[in-house]
VOBA-1610 file (N, C-alpha, C; in pm, whole numbers, padded with zeros to 5 digits, always signed):
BEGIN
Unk+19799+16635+03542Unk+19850+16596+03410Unk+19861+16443+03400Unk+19919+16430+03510Unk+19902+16236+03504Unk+19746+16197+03483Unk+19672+16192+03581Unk+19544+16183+03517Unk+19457+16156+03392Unk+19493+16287+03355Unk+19488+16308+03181Unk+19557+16204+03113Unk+19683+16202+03087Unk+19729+16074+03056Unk+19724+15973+03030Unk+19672+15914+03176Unk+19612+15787+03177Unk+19469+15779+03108Unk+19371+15913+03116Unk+19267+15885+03029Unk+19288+15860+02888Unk+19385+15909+02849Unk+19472+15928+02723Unk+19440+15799+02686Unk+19552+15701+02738Unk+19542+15575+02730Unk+19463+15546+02731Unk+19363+15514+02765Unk+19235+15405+02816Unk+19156+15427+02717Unk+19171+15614+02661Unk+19008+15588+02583Unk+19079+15686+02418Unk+19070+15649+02330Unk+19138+15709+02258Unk+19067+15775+02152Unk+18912+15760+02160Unk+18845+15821+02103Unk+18689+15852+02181Unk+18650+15995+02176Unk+18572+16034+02252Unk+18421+16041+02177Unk+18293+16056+02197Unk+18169+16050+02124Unk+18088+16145+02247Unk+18064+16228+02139Unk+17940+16309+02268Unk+17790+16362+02196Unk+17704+16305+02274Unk+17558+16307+02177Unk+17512+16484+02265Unk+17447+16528+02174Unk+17356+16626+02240Unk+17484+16712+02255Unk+17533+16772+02171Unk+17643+16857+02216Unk+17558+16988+02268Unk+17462+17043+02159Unk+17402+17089+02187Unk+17377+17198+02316Unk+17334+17109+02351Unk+17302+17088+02508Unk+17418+17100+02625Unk+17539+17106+02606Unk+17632+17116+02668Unk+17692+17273+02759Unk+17701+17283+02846Unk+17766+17411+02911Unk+17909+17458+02882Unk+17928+17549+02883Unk+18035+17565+02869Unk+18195+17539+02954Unk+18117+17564+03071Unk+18241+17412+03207Unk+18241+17294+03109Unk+18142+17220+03065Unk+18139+17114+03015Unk+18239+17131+02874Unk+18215+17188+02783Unk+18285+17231+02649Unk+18464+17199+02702Unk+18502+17315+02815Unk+18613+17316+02865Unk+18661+17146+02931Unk+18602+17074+02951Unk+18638+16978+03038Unk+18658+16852+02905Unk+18598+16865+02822Unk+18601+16818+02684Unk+18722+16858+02587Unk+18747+16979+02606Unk+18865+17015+02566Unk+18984+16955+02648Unk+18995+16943+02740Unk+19050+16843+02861Unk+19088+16715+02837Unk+19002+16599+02796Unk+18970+16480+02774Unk+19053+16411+02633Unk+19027+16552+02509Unk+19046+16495+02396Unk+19225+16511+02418Unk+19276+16443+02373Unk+19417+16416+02347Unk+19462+16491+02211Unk+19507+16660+02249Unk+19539+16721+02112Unk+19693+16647+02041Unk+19702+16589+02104Unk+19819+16566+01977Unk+19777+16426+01887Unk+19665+16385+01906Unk+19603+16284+01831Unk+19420+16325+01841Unk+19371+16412+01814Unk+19212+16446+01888Unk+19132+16356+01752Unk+19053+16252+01855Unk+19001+16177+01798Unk+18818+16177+01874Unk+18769+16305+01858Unk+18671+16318+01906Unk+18540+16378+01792Unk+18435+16286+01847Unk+18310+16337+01751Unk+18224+16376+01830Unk+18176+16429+01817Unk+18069+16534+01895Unk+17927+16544+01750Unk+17810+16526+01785Unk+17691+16546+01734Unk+17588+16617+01803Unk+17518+16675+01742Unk+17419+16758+01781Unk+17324+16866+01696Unk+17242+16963+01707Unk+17142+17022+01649Unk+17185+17162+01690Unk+17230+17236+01688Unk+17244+17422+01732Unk+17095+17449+01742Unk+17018+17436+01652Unk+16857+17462+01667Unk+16749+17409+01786Unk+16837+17259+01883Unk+16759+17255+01965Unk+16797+17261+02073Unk+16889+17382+02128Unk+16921+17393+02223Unk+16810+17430+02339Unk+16755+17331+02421Unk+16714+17333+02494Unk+16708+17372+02663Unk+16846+17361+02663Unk+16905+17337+02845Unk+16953+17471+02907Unk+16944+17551+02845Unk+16965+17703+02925Unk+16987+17702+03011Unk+16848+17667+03075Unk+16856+17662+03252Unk+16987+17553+03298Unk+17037+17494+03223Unk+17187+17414+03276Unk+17300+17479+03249Unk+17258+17583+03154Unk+17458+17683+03137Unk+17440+17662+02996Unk+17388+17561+02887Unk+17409+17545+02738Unk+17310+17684+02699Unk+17332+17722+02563Unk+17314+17830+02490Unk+17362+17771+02359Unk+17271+17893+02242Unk+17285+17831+02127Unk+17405+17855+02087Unk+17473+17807+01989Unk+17634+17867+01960Unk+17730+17799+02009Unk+17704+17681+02092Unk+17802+17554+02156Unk+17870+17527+02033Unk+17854+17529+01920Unk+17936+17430+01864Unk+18076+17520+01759Unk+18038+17635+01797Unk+18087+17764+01770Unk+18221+17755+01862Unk+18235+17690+01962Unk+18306+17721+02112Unk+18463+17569+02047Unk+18355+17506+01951Unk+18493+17394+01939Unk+18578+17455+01890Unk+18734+17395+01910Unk+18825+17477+01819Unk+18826+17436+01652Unk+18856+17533+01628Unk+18885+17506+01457Unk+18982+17422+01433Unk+19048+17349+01518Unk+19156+17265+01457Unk+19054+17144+01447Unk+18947+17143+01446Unk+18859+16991+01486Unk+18817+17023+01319Unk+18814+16886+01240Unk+18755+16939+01120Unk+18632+16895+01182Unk+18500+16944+01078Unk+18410+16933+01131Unk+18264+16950+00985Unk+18149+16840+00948Unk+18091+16868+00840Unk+17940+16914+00927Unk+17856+16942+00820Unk+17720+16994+00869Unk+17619+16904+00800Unk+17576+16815+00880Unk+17442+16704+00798Unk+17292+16807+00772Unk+17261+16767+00632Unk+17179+16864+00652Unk+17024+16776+00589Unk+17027+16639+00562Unk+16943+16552+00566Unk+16828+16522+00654Unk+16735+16551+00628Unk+16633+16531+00764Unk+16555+16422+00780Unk+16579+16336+00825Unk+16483+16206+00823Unk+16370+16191+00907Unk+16319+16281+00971Unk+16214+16310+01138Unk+16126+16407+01072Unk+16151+16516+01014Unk+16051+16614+00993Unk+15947+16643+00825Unk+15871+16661+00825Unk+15776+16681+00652Unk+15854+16792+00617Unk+15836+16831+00456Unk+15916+16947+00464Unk+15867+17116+00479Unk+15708+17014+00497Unk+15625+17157+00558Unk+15663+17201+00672Unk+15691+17080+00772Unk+15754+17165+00923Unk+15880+17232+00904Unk+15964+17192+00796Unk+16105+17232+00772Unk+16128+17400+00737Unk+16017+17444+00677Unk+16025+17527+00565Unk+15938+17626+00695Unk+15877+17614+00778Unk+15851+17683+00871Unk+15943+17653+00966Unk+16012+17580+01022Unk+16160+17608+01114Unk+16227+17704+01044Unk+16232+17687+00947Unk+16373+17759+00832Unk+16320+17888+00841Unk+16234+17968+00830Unk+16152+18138+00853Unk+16150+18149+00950Unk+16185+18067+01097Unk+16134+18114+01210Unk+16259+18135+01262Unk+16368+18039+01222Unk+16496+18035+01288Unk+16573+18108+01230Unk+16622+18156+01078Unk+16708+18186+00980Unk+16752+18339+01034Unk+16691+18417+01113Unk+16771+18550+01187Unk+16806+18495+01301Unk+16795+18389+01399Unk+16917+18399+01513Unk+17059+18419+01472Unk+17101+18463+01515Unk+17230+18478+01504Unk+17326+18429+01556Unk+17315+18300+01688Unk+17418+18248+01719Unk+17362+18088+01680Unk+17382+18050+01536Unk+17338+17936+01513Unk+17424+17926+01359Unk+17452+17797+01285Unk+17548+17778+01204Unk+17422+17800+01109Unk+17429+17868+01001Unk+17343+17911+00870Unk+17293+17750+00847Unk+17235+17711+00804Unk+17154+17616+00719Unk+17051+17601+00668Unk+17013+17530+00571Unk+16879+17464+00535Unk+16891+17339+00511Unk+16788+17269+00603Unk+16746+17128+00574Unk+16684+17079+00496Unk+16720+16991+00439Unk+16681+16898+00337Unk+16578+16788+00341Unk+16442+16771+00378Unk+16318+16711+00410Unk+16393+16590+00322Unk+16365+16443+00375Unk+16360+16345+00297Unk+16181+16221+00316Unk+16149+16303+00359Unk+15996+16282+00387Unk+15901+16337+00317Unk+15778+16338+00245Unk+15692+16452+00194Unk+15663+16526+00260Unk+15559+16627+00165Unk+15522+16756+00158Unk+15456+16784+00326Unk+15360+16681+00363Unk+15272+16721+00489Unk+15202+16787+00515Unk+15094+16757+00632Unk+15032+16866+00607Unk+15090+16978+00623Unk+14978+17066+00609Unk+15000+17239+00688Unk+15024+17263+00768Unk+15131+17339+00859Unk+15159+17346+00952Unk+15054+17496+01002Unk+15032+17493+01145Unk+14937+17542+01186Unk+14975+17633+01331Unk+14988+17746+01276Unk+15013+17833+01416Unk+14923+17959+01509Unk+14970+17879+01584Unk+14828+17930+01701Unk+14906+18057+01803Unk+14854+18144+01817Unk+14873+18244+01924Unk+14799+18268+02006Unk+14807+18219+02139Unk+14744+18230+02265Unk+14866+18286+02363Unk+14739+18354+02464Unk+14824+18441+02578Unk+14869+18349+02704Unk+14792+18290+02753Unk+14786+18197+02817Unk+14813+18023+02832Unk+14847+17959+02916Unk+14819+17795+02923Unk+14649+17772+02899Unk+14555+17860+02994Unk+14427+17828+02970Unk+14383+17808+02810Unk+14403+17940+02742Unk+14379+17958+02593Unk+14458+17845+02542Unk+14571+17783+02548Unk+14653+17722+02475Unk+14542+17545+02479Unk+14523+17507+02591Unk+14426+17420+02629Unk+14280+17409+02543Unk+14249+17541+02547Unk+14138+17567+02482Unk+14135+17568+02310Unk+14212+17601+02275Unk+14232+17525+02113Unk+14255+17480+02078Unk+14384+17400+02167Unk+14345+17252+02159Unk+14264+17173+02164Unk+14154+17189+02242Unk+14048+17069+02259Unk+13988+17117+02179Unk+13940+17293+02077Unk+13907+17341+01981Unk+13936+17237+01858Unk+14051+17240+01863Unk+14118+17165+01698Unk+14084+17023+01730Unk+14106+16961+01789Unk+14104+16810+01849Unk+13948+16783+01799Unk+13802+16796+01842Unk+13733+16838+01864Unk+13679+16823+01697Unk+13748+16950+01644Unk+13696+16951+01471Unk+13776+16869+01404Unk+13883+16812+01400Unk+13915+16700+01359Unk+13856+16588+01391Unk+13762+16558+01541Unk+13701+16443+01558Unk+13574+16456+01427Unk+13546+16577+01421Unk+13388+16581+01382Unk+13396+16571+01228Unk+13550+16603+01182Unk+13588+16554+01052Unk+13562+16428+00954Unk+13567+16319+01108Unk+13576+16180+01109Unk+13720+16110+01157Unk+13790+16183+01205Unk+13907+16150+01243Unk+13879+16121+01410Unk+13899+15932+01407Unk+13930+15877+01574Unk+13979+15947+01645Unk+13902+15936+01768Unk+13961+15978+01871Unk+14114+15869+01908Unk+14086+15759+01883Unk+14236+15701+01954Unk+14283+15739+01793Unk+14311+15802+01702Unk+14394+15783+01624Unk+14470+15947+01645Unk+14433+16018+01748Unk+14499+16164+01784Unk+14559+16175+01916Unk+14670+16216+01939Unk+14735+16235+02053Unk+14773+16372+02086Unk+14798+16410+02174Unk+14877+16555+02225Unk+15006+16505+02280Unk+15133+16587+02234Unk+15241+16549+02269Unk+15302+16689+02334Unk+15343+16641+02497Unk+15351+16748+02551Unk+15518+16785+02536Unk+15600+16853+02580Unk+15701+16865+02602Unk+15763+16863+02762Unk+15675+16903+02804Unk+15678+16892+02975Unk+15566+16902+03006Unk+15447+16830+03084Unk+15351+16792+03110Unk+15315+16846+03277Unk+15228+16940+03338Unk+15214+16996+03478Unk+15089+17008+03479Unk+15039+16909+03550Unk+14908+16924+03571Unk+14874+16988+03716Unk+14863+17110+03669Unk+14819+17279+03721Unk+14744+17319+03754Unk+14677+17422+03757Unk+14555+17487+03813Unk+14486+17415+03662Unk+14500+17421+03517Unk+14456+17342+03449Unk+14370+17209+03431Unk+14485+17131+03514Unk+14432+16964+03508Unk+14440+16881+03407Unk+14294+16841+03367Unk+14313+16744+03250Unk+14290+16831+03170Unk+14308+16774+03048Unk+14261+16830+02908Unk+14108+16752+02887Unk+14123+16634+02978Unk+13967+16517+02941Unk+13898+16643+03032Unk+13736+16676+03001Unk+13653+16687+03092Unk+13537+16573+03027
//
């Protein structure tokens, strides 16, 4: 309890990015930190990109704060077209451990968003350099196209260059 205390003192307002992403030891230890008889803590994050599973986070972290925290929902999107939006929004809108929303595109229309079903990494590779490929022959540069991986393992695969 002394401990606490003294963190009390020292830090009187807390900021946590990627709540998201947080475990639930972690949630608890946060509950710890904030000073309820003055809780001066902000916490930000996405419920939709909970990524870290494999660390203990799950979607619904932000579900776990207490209700004495007031708390608003930004629903402005400054990163995505609202073509990608409007396909997040159909793909996500039945989970069930996620806070209801719809985002608000502040970007245009965009293109088409484009979904591919492959069984495999091989196949997944393979329409890629498919699409890549007919967009070159479109007239679209090669340095003006990139692949953006999310985690990158160069595998029984390899390159994508042959």
């Amino acid at each position: 309890e002394g401990a606490r205390r003294a963190f009390h003192a020292a830090h009187s307002h807390l900021i946590v990015d990627e709540y998201q992403d947080n475990s639930e030891m972690q949630a608890k230890l946060l509950e710890l930190m904030v000073n309820q008889a003055d809780p001066q803590v902000t916490v930000v994050g996405d419920d939709d990109q909970c990524i870290y599973c494999f660390r203990g986070a799950e979607p619904g972290n932000f579900s776990r704060l207490p209700q004495r925290y007031e708390h608003c929902t930004l629903v402005d999107n400054y990163r995505s077209t609202a073509n990608i939006l409007r396909v997040a929004h159909v793909l996500l809108e039945e989970c069930a451990r996620r806070e209801a929303k719809t985002l608000a595109p502040t970007r245009e229309t965009g293109a088409p968003v484009e979904l591919w079903k492959v069984a495999t990494p091989a196949e997944q590779a393979s329409e890629l350099v498919r699409a890549m490929r007919a967009r070159h022959e479109e007239g679209v540069p090669w340095g003006e196209m990139a692949c953006l991986f999310r985690c990158f393992k160069a595998g029984e695969l390899g390159s994508l260059h042959k």
